[in-house]
N, C-alpha and C positions, 0 to 999 in steps of 0.2 A: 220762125221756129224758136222754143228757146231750147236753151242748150245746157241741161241742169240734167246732170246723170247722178242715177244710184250707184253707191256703191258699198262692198263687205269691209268694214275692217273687225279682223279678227288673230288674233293668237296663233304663231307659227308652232303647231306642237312638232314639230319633225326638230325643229332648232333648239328647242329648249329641250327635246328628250338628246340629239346629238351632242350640244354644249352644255348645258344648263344655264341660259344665257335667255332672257326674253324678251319674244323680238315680234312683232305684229307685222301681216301682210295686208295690203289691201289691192282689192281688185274690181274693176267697173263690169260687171255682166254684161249689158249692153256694144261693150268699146274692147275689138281686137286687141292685143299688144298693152292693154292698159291695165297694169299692175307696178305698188312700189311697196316698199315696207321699210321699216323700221327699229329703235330699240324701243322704242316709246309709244304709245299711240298720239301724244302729242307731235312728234318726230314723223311719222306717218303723214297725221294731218297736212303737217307744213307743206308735201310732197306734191298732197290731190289734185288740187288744179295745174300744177305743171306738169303731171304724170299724167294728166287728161287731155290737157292742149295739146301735146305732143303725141299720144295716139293719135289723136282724133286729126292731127295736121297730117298724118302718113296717108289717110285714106286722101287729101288733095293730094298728095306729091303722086298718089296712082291713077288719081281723076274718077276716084271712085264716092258715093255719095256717104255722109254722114249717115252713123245708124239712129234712128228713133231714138229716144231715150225711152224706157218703162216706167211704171208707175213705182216708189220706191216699196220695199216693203216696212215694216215697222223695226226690222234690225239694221234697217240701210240708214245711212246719210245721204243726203243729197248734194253736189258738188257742181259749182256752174264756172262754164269758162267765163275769163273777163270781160267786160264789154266793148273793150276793143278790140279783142280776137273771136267775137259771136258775131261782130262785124263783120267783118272778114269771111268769115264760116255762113256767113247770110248771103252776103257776094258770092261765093264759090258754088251753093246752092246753086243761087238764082241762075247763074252763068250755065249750068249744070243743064238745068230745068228746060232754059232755053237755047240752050245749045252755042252760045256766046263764047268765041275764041278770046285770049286776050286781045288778039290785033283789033276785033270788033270794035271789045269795049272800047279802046283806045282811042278809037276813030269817034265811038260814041260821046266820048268825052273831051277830047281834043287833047290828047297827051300823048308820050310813048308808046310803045306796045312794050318796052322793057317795063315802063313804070307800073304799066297794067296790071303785067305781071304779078309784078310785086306786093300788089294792093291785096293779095290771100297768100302771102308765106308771112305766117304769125313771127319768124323770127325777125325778119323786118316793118317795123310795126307801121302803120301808115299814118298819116295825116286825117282827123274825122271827116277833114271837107272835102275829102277825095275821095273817102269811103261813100261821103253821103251824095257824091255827083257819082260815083259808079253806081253806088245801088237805084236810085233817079232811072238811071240810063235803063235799068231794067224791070222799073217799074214797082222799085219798094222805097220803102224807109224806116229808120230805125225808130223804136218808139222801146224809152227805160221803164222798169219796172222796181217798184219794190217794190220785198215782200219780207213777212213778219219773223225777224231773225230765228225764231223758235223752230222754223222749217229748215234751216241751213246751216245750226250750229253743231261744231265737229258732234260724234257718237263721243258717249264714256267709254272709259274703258271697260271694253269687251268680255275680257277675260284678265280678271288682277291677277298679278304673282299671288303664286302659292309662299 
C-alpha cells in the first residue's frame, strides 16, 4: 500500500477574527485524530508528516487497520509517511490481514516476541533487515518509489494575510 494522504491546509478564521493573529490549520480527511496548525503555512508544513505518523500509529496501538488514503483533490497536498515507518505500517497490515500475533512472527523469524513487537511502534524505529525478514515471513517486500516532486511539494499559501 502506499501511504501518501491528502490533506487541507487552510486559514484558521475563528483565530484571527478572536486575536487577529494568523494562524493556519491542517487536517488529513482520510486519518482520525490527524490534525495540526500553525503561525505560518510553512510552520504547518513542518508539522505533516509527524502529525500523520502519529494518527495513523494510534489505529496499531488499537489493532485497527490503516484507512485508504483518497485521491487528493486540487486544493490538497499530498503528504507520505517515511519509508521506514510505511515499513512498519506494511508489517502491521500484513500481520493484520493474516492474522499473525507477534509471538508468530517471532517464531517466523527467529527472534523475540518482545522484539517482534516492536518492529510496528514507529516510536521505536527498527533495523531495515528485520523489517525486511518480517515482512518475507508474510509474504511481502518492500519496493521504493519515486515520484516527480511537483506532486508532493507543500501547497502556497492558502489564504495570505489581509
Amino acid at each position: 500500500m502506499r501511504y501518501a494522504y491528502p490533506c487541507i491546509v487552510e486559514r484558521d478564521e475563528e483565530e484571527a477574527a478572536a486575536t487577529g493573529r494568523t494562524c493556519y490549520l491542517a487536517v488529513f480527511p482520510d486519518v482520525h485524530a490527524a490534525h495540526t496548525g500553525g503561525w505560518s503555512v510553512q510552520e504547518v508544513n513542518g508539522h505533516l508528516r509527524d502529525c500523520l505518523e502519529t494518527a495513523l500509529s494510534l489505529c496499531i496501538d488499537s489493532n485497527e487497520p490503516l484507512p485508504e488514503p483518497s485521491e487528493p483533490e486540487p486544493c490538497q497536498v499530498l503528504v507520505a509517511v517515511s519509508p521506514p515507518v510505511a515499513a512498519q505500517f506494511a508489517l502491521h497490515e500484513a500481520m493484520r490481514a493474516e492474522g499473525v500475533t507477534a509471538t508468530e512472527l517471532a517464531r517466523r523469524v527467529g527472534m523475540r516476541p518482545s522484539r517482534a513487537r516492536r518492529l510496528t511502534d514507529i516510536f521505536r524505529p527498527a533495523k531495515p533487515s528485520e523489517i525486511e525478514r518480517a515482512l518475507a515471513a508474510v509474504g511481502l517486500h518492500m519496493i521504493s518509489e519515486a515520484a516527480p516532486l511537483e506532486q508532493w511539494t507543500a501547497s502556497p499559501d492558502p489564504a495570505p494575510a489581509l
